[in-house]
N, C-alpha and C positions, 0 to 999 in steps of 0.2 A: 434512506440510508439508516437513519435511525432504526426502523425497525430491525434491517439485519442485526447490528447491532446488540440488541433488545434480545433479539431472538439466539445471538451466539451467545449472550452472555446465560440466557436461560435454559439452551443447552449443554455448557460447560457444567453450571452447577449440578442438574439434572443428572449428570453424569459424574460428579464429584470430581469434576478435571480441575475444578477452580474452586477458591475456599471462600466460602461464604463471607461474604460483604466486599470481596475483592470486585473490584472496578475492570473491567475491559473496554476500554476505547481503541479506533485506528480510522483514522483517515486520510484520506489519497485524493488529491484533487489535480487533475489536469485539464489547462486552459492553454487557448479556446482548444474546443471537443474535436474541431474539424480546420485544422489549420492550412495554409497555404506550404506549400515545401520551401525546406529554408527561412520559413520565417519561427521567429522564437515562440517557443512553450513553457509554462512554466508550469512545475512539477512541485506539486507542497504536501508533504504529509505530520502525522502527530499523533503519539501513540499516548496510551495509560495505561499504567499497569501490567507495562513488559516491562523484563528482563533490560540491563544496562550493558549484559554482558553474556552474550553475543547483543551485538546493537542489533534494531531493526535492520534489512536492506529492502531497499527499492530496486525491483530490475524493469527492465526495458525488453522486448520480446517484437521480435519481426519475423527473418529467416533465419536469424541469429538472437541470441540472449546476452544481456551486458550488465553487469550489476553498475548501478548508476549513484549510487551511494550508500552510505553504511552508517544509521544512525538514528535515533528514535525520534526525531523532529530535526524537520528543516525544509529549504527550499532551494531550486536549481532553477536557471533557465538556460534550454538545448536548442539545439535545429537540428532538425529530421530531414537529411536529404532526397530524402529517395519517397515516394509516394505511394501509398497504401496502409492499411492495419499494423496500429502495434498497439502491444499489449503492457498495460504499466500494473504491475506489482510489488505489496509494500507486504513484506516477510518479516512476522515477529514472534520472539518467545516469549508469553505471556507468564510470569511470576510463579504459576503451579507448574512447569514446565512443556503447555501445552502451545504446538505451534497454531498458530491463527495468519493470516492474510486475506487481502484486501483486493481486488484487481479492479481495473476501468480499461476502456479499451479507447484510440484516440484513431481519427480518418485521415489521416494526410493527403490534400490533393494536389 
């Protein structure tokens, strides 16, 4: 993860999207990867060097999309009824005005 990291923040500046010596951090972490349905998850992320305002959002993605929170750091824990692929996304606007995100994907069985 770090290299992507690494790698957006050295294509931003490469592209002058981000101003020199500005920081981009985001991370997204969903536990455990492959849960039981109905049992809890917990959902953590934490941003640098975005924007306060629009906050970050975290969505959630299956057959439908839910925005699950609204905020550049924090944590949830959910249960996911129904069994199969979703998709967890952590949307932010990075300080130069450049949007960035993050996604992981979790297996409900």
């Amino acid at each position: 993860m770090a290299l992507v990291i690494l790698d957006l923040i050295h294509t931003l500046a490469r592209h002058q999207l981000l101003p020199q010596g500005e920081q981009l951090q985001l991370q997204l972490i969903v536990q455990p990867r492959e849960p039981l349905r109905d049992s809890p998850i917990v959902v953590s992320w934490s941003s640098v060097g975005m924007r306060l305002a629009p906050p970050c959002r975290v969505l959630v993605a299956s057959s439908t999309s839910a925005t699950l929170a609204e905020a550049n750091e924090g944590s949830k824990t959910i249960r996911l009824g129904s069994a199969g692929t979703y998709k967890f996304t952590l949307e932010c606007k990075a300080m130069g005005g450049v949007d960035v995100r993050q996604t992981t994907t979790v297996l409900v069985k």
